[in-house]
The first five atom37 places (N, CA, C, CB, O) and aatype in JSON, in Angstrom:
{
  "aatype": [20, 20, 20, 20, 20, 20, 20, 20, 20, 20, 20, 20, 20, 20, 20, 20, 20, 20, 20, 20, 20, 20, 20, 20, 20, 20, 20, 20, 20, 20, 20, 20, 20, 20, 20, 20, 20, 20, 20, 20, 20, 20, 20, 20, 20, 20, 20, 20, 20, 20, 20, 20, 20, 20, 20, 20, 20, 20, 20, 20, 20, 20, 20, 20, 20, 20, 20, 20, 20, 20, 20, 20, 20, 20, 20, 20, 20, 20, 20, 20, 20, 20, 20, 20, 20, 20, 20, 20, 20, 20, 20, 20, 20, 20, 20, 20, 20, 20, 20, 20, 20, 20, 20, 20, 20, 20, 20, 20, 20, 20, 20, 20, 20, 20, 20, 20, 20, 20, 20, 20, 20, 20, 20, 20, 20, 20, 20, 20, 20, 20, 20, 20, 20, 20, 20, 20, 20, 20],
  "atom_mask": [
    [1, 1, 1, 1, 1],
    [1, 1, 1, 1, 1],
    [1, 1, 1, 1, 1],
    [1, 1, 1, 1, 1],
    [1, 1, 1, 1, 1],
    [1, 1, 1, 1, 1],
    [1, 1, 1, 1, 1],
    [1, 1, 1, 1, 1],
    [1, 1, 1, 1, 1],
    [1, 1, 1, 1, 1],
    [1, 1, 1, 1, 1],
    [1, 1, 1, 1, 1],
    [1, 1, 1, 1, 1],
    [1, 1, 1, 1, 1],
    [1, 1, 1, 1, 1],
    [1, 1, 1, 1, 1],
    [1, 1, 1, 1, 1],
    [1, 1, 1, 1, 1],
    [1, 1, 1, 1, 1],
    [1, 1, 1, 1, 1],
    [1, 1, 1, 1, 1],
    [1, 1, 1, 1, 1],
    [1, 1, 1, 1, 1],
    [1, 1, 1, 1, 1],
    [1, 1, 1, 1, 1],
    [1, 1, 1, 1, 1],
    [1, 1, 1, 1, 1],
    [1, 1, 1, 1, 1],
    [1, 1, 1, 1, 1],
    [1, 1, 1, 1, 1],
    [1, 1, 1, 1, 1],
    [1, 1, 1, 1, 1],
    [1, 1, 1, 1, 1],
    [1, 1, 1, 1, 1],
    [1, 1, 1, 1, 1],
    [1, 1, 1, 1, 1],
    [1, 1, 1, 1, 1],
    [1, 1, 1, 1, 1],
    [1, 1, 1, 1, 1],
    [1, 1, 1, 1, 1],
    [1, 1, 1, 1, 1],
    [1, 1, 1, 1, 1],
    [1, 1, 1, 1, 1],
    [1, 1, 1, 1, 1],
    [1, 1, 1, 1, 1],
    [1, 1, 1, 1, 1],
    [1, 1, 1, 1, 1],
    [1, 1, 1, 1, 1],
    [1, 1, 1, 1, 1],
    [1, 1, 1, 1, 1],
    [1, 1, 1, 1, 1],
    [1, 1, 1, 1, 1],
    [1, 1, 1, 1, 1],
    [1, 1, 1, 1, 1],
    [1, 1, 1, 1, 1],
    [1, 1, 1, 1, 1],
    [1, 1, 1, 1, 1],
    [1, 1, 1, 1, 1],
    [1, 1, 1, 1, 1],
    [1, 1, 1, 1, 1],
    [1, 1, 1, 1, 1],
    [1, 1, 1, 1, 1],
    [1, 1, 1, 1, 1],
    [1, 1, 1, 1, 1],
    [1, 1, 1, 1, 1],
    [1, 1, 1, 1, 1],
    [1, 1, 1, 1, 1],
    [1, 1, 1, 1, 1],
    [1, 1, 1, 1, 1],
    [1, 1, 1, 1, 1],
    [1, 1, 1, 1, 1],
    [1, 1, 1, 1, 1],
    [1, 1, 1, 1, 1],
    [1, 1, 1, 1, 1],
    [1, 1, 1, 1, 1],
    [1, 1, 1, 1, 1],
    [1, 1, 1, 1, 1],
    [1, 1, 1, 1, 1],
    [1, 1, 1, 1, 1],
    [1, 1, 1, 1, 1],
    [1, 1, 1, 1, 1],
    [1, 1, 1, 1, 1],
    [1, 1, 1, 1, 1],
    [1, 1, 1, 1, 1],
    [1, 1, 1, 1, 1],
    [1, 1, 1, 1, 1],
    [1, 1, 1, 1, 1],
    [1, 1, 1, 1, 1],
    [1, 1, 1, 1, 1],
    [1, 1, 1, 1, 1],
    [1, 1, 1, 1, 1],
    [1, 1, 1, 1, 1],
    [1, 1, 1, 1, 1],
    [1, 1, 1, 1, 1],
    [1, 1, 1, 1, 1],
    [1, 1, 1, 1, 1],
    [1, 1, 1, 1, 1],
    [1, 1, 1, 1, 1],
    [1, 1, 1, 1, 1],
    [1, 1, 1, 1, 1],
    [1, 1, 1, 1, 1],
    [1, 1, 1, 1, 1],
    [1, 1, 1, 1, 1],
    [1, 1, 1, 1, 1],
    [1, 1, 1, 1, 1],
    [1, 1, 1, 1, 1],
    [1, 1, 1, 1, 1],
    [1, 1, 1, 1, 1],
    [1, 1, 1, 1, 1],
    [1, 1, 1, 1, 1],
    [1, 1, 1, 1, 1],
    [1, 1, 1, 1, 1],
    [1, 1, 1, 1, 1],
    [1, 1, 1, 1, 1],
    [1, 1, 1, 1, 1],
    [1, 1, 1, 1, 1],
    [1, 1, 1, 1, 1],
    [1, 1, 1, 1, 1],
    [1, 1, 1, 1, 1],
    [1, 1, 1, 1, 1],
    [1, 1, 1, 1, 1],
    [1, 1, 1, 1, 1],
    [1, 1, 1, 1, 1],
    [1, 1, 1, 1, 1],
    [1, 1, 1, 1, 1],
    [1, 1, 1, 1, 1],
    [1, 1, 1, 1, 1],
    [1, 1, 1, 1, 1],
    [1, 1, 1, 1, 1],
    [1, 1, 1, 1, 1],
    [1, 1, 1, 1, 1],
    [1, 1, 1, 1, 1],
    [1, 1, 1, 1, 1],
    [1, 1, 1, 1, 1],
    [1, 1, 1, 1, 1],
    [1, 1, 1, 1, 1],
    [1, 1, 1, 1, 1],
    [1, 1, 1, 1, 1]
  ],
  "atom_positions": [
    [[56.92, -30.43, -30.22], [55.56, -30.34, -29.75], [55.24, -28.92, -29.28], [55.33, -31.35, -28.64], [54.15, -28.35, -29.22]],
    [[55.89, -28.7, -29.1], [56.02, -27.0, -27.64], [56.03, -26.33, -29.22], [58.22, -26.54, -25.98], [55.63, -25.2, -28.94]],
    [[56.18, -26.32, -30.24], [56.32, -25.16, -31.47], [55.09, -25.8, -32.05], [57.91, -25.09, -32.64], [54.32, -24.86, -32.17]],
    [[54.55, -26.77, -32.42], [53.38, -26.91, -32.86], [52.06, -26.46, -31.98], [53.37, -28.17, -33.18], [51.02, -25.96, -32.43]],
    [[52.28, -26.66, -31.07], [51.57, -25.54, -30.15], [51.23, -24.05, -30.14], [52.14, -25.52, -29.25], [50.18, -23.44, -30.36]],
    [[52.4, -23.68, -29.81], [52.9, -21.75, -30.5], [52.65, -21.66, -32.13], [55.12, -21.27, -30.32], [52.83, -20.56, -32.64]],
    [[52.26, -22.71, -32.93], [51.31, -21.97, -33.89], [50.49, -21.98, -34.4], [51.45, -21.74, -34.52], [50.2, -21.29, -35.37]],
    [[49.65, -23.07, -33.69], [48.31, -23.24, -33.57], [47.63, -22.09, -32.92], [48.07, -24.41, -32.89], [46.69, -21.49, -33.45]],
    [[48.26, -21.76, -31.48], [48.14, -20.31, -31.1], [48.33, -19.24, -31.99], [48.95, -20.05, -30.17], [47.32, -18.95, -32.65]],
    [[49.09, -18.73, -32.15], [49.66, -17.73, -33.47], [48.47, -17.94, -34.32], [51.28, -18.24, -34.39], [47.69, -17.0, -34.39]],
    [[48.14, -19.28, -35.14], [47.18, -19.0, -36.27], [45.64, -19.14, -35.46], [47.42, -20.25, -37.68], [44.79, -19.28, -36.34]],
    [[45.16, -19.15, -34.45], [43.75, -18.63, -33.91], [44.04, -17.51, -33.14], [42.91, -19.66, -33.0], [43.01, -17.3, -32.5]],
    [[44.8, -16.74, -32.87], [45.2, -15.52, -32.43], [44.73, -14.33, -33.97], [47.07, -15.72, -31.96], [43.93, -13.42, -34.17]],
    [[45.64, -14.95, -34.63], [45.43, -14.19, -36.11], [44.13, -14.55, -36.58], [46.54, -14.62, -37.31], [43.8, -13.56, -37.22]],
    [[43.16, -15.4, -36.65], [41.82, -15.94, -37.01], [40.93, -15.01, -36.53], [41.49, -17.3, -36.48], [40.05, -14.46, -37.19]],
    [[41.28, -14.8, -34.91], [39.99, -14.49, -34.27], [40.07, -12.7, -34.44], [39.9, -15.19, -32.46], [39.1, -11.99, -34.68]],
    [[41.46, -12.25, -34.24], [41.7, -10.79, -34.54], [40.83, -10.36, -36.24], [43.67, -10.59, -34.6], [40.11, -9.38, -36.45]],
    [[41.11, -11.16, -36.95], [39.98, -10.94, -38.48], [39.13, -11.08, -38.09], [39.89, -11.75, -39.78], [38.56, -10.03, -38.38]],
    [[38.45, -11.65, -37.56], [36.77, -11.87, -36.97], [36.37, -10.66, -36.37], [36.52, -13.11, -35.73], [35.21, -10.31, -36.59]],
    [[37.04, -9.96, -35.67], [36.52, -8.5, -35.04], [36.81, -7.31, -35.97], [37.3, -8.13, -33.57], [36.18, -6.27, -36.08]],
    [[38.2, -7.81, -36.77], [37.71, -6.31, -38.01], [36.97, -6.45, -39.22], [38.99, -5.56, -38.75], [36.71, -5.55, -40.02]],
    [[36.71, -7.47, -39.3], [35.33, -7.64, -40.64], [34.41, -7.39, -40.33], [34.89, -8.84, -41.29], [33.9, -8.22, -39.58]],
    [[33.78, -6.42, -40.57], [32.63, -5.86, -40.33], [31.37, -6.87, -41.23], [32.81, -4.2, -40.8], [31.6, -6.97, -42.43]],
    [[30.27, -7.49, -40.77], [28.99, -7.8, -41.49], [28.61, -6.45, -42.0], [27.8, -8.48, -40.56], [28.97, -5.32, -41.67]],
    [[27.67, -6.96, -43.06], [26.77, -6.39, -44.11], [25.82, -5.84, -43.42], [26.22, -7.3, -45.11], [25.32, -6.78, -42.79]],
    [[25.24, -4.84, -43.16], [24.32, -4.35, -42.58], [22.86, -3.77, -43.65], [25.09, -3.31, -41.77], [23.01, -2.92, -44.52]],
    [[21.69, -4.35, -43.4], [20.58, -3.85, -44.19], [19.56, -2.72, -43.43], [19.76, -5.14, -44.63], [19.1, -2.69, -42.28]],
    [[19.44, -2.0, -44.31], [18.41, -1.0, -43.66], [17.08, -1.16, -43.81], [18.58, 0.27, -44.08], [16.87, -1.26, -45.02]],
    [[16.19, -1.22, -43.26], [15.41, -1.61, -43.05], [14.21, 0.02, -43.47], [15.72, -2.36, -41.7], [14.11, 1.21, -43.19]],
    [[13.43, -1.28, -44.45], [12.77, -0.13, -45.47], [11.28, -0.02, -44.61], [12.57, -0.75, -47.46], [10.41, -0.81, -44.97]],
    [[10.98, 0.92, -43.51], [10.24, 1.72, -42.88], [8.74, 1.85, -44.06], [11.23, 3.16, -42.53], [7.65, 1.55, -43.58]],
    [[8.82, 2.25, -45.36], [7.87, 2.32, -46.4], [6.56, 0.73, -46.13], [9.0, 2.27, -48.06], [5.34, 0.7, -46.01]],
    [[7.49, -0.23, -46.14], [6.59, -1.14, -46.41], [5.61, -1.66, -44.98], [7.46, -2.28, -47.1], [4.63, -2.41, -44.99]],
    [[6.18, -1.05, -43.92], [5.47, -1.25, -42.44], [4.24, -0.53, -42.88], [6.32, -0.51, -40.91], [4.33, 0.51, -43.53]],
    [[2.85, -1.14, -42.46], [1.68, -0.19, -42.35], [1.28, -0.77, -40.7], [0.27, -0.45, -43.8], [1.47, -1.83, -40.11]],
    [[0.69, 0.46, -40.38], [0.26, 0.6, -38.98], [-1.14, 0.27, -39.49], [0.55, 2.12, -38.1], [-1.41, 0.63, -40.64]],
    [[-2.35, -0.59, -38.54], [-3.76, -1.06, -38.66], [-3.74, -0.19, -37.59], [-4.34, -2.67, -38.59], [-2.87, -0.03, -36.74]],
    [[-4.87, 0.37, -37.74], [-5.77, 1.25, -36.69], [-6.53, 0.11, -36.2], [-6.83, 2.57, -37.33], [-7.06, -0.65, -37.0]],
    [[-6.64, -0.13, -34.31], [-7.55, -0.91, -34.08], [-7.98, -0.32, -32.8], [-7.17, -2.3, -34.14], [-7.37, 0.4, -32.0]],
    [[-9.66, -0.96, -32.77], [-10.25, -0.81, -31.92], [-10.0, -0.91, -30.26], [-10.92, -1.36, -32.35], [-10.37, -0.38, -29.21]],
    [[-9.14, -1.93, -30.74], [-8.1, -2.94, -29.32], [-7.25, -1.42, -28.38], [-6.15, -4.46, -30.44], [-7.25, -1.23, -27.17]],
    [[-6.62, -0.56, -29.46], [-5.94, 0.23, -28.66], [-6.48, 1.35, -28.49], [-4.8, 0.39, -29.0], [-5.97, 2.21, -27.78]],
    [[-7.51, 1.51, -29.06], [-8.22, 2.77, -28.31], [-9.31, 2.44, -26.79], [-9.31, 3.51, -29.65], [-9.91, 3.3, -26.14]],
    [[-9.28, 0.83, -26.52], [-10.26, 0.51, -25.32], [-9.67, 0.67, -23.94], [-10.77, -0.96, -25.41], [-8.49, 0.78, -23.6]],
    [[-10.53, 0.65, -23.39], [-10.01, 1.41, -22.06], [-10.28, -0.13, -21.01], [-11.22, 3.19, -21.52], [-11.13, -0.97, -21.28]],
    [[-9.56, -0.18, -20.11], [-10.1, -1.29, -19.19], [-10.78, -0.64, -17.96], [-8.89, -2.31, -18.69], [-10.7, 0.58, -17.79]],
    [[-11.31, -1.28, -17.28], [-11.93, -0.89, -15.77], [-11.28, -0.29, -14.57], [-12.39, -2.0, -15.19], [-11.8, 0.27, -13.61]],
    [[-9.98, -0.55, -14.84], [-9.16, 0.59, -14.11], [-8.77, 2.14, -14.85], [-7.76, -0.12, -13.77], [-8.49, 3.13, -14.18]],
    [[-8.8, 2.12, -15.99], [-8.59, 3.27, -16.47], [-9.96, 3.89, -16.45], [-7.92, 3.2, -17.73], [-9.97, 5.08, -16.16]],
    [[-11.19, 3.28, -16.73], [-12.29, 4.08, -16.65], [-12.57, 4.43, -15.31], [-13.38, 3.5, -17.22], [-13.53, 5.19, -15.12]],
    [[-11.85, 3.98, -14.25], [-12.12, 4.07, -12.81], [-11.34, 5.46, -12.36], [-11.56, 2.63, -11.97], [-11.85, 6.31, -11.64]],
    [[-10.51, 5.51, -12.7], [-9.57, 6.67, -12.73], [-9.91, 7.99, -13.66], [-8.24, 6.1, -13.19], [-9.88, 9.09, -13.12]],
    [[-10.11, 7.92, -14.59], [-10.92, 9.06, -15.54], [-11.84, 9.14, -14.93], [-11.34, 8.87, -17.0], [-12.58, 9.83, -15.62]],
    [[-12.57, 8.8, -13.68], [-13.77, 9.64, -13.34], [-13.49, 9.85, -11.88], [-15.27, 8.92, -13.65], [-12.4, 9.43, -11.51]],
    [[-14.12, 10.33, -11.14], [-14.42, 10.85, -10.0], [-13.06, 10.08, -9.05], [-16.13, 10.5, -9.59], [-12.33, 10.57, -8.2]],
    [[-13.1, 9.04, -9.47], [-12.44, 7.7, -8.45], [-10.66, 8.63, -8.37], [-12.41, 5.4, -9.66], [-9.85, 8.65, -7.44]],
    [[-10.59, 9.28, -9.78], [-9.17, 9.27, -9.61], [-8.86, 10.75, -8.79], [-8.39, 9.12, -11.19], [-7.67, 10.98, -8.54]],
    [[-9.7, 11.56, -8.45], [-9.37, 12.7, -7.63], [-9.52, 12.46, -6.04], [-10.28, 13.85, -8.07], [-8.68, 12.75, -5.18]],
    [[-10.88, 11.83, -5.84], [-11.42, 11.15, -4.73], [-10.92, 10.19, -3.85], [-12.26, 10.68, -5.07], [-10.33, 9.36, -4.54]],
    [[-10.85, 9.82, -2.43], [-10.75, 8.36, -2.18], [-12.67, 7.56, -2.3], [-9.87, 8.22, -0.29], [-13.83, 7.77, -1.93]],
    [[-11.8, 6.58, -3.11], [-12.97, 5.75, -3.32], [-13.19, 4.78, -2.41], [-12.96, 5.16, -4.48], [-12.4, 3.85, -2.22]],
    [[-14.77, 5.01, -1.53], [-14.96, 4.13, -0.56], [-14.91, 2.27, -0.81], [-16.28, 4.63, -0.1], [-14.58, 1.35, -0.05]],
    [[-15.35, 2.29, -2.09], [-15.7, 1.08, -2.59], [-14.24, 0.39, -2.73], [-16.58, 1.22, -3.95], [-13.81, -0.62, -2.18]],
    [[-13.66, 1.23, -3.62], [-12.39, 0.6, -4.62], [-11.32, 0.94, -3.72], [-12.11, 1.34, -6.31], [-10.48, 0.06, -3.83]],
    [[-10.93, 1.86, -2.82], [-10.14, 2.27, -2.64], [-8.69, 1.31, -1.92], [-10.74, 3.19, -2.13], [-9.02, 0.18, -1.55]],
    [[-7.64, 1.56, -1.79], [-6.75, -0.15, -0.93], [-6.36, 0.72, 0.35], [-4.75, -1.13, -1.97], [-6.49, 1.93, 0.53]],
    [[-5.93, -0.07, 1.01], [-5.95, 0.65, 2.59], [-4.04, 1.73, 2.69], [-6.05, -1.27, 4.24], [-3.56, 2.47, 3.55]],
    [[-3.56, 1.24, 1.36], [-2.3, 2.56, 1.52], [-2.94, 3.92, 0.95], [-0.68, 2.21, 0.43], [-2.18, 4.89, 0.88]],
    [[-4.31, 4.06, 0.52], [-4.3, 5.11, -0.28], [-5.11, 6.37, 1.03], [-5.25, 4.64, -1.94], [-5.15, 7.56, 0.69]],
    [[-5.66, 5.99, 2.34], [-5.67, 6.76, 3.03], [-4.76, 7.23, 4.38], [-6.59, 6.57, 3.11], [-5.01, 7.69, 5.49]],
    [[-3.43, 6.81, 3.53], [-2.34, 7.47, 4.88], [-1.95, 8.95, 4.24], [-0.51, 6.34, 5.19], [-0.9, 9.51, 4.53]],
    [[-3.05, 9.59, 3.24], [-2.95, 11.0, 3.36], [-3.66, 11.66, 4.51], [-3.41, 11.55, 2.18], [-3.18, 12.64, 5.08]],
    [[-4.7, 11.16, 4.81], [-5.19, 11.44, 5.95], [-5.46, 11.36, 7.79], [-5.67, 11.29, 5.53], [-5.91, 10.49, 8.54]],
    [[-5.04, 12.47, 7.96], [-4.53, 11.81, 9.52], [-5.27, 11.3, 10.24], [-4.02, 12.61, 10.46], [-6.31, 11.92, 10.5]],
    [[-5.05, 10.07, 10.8], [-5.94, 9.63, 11.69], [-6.74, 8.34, 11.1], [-6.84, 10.81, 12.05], [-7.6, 7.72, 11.72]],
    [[-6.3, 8.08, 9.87], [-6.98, 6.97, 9.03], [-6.26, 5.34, 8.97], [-6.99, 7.59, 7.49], [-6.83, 4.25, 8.86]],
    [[-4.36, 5.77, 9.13], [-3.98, 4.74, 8.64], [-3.74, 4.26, 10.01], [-2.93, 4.78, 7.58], [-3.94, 4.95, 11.01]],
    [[-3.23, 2.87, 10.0], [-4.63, 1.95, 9.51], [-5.77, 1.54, 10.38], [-4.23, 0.6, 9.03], [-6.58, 0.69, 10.02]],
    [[-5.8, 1.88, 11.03], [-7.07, 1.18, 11.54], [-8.68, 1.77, 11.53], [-6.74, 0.97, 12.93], [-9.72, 1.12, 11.7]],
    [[-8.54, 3.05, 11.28], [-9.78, 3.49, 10.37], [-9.91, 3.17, 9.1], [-9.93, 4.76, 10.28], [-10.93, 2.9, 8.47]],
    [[-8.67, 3.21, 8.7], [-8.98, 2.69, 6.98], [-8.92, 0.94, 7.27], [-7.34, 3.35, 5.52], [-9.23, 0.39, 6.22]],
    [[-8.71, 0.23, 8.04], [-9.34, -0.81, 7.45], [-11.26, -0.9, 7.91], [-8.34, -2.18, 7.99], [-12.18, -1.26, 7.18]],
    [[-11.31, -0.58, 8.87], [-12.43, -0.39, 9.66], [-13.47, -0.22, 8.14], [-12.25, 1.1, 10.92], [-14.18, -1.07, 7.61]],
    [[-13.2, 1.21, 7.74], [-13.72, 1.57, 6.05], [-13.84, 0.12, 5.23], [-12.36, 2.68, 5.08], [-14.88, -0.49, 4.99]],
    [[-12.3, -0.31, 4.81], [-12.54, -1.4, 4.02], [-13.46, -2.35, 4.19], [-11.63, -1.96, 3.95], [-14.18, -2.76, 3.28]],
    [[-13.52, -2.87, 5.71], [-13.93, -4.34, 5.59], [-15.72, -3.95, 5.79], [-13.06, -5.56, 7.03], [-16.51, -4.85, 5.52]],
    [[-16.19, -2.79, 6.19], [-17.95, -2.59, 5.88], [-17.82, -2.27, 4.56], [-18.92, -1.27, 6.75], [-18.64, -1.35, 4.58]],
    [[-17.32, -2.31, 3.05], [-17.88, -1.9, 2.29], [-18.21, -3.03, 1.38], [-17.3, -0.91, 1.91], [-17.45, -3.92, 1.0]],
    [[-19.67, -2.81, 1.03], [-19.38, -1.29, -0.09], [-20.66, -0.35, 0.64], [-19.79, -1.64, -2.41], [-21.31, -0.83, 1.57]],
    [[-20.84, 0.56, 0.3], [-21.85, 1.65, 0.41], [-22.51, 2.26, -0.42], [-21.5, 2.47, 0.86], [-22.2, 2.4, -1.6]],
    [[-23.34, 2.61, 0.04], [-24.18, 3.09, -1.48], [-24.15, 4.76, -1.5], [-26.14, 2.5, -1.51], [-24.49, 5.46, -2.46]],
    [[-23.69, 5.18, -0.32], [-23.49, 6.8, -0.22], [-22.18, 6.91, 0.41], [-24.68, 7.66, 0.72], [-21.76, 5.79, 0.71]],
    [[-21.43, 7.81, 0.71], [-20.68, 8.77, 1.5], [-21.09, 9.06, 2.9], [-20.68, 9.96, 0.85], [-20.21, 9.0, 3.76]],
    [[-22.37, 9.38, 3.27], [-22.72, 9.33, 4.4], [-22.9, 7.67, 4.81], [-23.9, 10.23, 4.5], [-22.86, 7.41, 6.01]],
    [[-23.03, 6.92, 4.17], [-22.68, 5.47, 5.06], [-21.59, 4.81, 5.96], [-22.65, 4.61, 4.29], [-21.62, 4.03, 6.91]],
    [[-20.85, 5.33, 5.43], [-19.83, 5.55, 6.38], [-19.74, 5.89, 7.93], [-19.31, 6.36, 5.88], [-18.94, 5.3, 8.65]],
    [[-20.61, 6.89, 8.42], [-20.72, 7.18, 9.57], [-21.52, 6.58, 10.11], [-20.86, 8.18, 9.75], [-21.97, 6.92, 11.2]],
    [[-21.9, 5.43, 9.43], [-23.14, 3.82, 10.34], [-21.76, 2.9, 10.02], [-25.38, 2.89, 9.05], [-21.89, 2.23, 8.99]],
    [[-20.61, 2.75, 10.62], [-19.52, 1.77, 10.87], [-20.16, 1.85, 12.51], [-17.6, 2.3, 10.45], [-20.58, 2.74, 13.24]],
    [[-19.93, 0.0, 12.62], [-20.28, -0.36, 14.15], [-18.66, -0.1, 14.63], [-21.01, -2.26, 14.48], [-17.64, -0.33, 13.99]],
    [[-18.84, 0.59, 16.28], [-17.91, 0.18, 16.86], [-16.61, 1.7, 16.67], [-17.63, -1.42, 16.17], [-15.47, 1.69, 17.15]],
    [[-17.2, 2.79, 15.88], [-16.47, 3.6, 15.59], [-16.7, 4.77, 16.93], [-16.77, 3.95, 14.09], [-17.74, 5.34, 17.27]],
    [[-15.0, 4.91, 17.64], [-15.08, 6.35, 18.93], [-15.93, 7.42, 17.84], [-12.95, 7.28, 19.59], [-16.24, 7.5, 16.65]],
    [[-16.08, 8.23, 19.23], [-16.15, 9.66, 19.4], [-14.97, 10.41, 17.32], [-15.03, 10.03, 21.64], [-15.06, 10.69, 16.12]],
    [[-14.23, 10.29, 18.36], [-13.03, 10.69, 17.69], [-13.09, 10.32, 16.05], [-11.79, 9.95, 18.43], [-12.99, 11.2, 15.2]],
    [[-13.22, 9.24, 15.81], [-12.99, 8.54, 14.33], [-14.19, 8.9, 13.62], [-12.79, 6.83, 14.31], [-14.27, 9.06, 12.41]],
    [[-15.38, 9.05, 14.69], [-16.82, 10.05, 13.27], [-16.7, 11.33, 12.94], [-18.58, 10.29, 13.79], [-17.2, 11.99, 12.03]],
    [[-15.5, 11.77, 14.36], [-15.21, 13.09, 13.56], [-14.18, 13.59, 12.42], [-14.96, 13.86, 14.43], [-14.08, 14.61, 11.74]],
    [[-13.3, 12.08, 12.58], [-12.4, 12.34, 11.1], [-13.32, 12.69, 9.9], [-11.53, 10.87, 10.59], [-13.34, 13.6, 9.07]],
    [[-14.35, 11.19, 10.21], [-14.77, 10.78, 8.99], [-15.62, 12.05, 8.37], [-15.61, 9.4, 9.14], [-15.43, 12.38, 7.2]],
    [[-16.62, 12.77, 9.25], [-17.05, 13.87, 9.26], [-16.04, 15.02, 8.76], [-17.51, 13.98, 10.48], [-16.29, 15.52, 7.66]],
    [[-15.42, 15.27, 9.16], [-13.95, 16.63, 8.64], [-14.12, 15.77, 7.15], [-11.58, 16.54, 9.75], [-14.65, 16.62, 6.44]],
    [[-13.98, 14.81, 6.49], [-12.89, 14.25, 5.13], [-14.37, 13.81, 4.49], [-11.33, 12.6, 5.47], [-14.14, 12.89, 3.7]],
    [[-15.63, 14.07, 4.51], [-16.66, 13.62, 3.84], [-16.53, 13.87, 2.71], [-17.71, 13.96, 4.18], [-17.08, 13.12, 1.9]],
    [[-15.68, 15.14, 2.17], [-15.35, 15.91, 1.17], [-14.53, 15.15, 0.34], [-14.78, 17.07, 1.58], [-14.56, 15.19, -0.89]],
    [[-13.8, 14.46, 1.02], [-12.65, 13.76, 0.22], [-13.2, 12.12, -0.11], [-11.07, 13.78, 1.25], [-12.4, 11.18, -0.17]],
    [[-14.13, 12.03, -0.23], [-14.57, 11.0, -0.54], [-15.41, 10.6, -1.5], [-14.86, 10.73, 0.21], [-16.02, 11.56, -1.96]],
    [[-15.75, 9.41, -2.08], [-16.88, 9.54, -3.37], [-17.03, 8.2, -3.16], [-16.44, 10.07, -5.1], [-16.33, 7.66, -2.3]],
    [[-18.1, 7.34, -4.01], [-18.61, 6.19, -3.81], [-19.12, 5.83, -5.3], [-19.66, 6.24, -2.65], [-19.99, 6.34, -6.0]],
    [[-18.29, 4.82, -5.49], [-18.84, 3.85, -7.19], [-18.73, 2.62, -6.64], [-17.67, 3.89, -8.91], [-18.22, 1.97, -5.73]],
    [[-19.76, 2.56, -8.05], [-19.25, 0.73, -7.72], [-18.26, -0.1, -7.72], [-19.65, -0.06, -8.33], [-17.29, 0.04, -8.46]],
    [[-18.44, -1.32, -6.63], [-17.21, -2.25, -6.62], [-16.57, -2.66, -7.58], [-17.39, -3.25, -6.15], [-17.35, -3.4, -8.18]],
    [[-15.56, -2.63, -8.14], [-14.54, -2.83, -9.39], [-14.02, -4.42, -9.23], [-13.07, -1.59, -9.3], [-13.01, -4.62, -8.54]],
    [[-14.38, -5.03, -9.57], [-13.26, -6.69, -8.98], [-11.76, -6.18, -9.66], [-13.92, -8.86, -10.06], [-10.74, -6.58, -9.09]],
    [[-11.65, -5.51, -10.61], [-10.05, -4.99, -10.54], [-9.23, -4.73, -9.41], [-9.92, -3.83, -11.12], [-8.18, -5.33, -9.23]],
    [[-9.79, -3.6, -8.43], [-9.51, -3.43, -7.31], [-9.82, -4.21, -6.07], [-9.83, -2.5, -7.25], [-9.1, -4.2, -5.08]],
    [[-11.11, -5.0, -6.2], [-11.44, -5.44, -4.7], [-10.99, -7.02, -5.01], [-13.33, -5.18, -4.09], [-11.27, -7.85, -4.14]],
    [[-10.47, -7.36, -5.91], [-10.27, -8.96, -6.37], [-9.23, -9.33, -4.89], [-9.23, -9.22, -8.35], [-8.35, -8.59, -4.48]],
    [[-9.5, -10.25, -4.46], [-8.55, -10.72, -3.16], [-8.77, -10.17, -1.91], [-7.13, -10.43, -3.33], [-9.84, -9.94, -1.36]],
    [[-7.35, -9.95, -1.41], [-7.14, -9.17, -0.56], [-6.09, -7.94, -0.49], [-7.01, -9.92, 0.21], [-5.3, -7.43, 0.3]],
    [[-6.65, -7.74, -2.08], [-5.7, -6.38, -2.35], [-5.96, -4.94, -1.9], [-5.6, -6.19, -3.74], [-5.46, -3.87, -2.25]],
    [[-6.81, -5.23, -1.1], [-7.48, -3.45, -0.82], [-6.96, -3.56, 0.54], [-9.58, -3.0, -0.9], [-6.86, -2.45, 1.06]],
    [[-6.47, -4.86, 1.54], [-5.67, -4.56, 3.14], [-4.43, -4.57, 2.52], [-5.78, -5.82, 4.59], [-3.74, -3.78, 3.16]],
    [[-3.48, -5.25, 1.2], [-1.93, -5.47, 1.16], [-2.19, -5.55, -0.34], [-1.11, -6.91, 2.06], [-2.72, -6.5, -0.91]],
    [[-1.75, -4.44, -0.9], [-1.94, -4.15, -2.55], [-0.62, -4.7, -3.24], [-2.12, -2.34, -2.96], [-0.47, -4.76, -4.46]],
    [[0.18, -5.03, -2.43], [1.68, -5.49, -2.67], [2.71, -4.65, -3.06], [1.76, -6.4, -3.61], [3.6, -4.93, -3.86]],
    [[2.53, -3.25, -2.26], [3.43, -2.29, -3.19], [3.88, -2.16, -1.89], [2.89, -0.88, -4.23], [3.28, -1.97, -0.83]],
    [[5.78, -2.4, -2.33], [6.6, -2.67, -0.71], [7.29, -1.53, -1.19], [7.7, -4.33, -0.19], [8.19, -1.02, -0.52]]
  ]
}
């Protein structure tokens, strides 16, 4: 029994060792017959990319903007920038400085950074939820 064993082993030992040096047939793959369709589909832009190709993507955008994108500015994160978020939208840049409830101090941020700001319309890309207080980027 103990030798019919040892060569049952022996002959799938030798089986499986041929299985790794026989190489398969390999086909190359004839590149000629692929045609690429030009479509309309990949030249369209969605509402975040057109949001970004314009003004929105140099600017903070009052409308669109999410509340991590003004901790470039001191004195904003967070509680001026949500303050921003939750009155908008606006129809100017100077609307901003009609937030109820804003110090001394915080009209003069907003005043210093008027520059850094721009105003489009609300995007539901961006304002969909509550992605403009927790955009989910940990």
């Amino acid at each position: 029994m103990k030798r019919l064993i040892g060569i049952v082993a022996i002959v799938a030992l030798v089986l499986s060792c041929l299985g790794f040096t026989v190489q398969p047939s390999v086909q190359a793959l004839n590149l000629n017959t692929i045609s690429l369709q030009s479509s309309s589909v990949l030249g369209a832009m969605n509402a975040a990319d057109e949001k970004l190709s314009s003004e929105f993507g140099q600017k903070l955008d009052l409308n669109n903007s999410d509340i991590r994108d003004f901790r470039d500015l001191r004195g904003f994160y967070p509680n001026l920038a949500s303050k921003i978020i939750q009155n908008a939208p606006y129809e100017s840049v100077e609307e901003v400085l009609n937030i109820p409830n804003l110090s001394d101090r915080q009209k003069e941020r907003l005043q210093a950074n008027l520059d850094n700001f721009t105003v489009t319309d609300p995007a539901s890309v961006f304002n969909e939820g509550d992605d403009r207080f927790n955009p989910g980027v940990y």
